[in-house]
N, C-alpha and C positions, 0 to 999 in steps of 0.2 A: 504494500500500500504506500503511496506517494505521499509525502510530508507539505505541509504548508508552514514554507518559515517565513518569516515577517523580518525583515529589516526597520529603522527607525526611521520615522517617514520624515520626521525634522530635527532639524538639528537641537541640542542641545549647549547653549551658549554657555552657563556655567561649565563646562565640558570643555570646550574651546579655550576657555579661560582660565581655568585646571591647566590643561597643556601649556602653552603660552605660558605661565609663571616656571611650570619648572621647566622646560627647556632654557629660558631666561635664568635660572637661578634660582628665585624669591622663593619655591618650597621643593624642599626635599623629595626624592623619589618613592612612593607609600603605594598603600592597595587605592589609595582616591585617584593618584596618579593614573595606575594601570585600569580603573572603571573610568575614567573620565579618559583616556584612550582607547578602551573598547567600545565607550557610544561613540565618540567618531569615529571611529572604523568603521562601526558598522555602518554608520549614514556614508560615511564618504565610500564604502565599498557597493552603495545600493544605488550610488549617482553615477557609479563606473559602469556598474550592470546594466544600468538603464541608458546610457548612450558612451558605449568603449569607444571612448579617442586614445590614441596614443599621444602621450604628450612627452616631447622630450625633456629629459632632466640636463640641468647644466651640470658638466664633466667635474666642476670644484664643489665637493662637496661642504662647503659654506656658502657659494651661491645657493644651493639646494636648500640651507637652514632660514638662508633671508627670505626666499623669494615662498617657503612655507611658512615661516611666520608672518610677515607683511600679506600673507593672502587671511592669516588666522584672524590678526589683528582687525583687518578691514572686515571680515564676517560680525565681531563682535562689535565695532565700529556703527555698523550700515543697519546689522541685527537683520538681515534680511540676506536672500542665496541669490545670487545673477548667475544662475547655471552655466550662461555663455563664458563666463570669465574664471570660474572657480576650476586649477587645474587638480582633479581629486584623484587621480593616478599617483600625481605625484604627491599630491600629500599623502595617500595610503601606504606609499612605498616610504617615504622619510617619517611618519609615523611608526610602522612596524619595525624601522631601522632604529630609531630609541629607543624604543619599549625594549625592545632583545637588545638593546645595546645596556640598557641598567639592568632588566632580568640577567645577564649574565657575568656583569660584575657583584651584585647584589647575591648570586648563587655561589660564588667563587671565595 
């Protein structure tokens, strides 16, 4: 029997805003961290699903941190999603690249 799984239809801006402090520094990496990384994942993985672009990432990976925060920032800025401009590949991929990059110093 086939499953019906439900992705989060909006986003989550306290969430957004979780992120953005600790990649920034201002809190420690905690279990709010890793929940307020998995509702955006999950929104930003159900915006990919629903129209896959490739979007390319810039080759320095500190481009990659600005140009995903400055998109995080202005989400919680605007409070509102312009699908055309939001690039959520890339933030899905530099999101899962933090989180496993603190889960495994944090396991070590």
């Amino acid at each position: 029997m086939p499953h019906s799984y439900e992705l989060p239809a909006e986003i989550d801006l306290d969430a957004v805003r979780t992120i953005i402090d600790f990649v920034r520094g201002r809190i420690p990496f905690s279990r709010d961290v890793v929940a307020a990384g998995y509702c955006l994942l999950g929104y930003a993985l159900g915006q990919v699903a629903a129209s896959p672009r490739l979007v390319g990432s810039p080759a320095d990976p500190r481009e990659v941190d600005a140009v995903a925060l400055d998109t995080l920032d202005e989400l919680v800025a605007e409070q509102q999603i312009s699908q055309g401009i939001i690039p959520w590949a890339l933030l899905v991929e530099w999101l899962v690249s933090k989180l496993l990059s603190e889960l495994m110093k944090s396991s070590s």
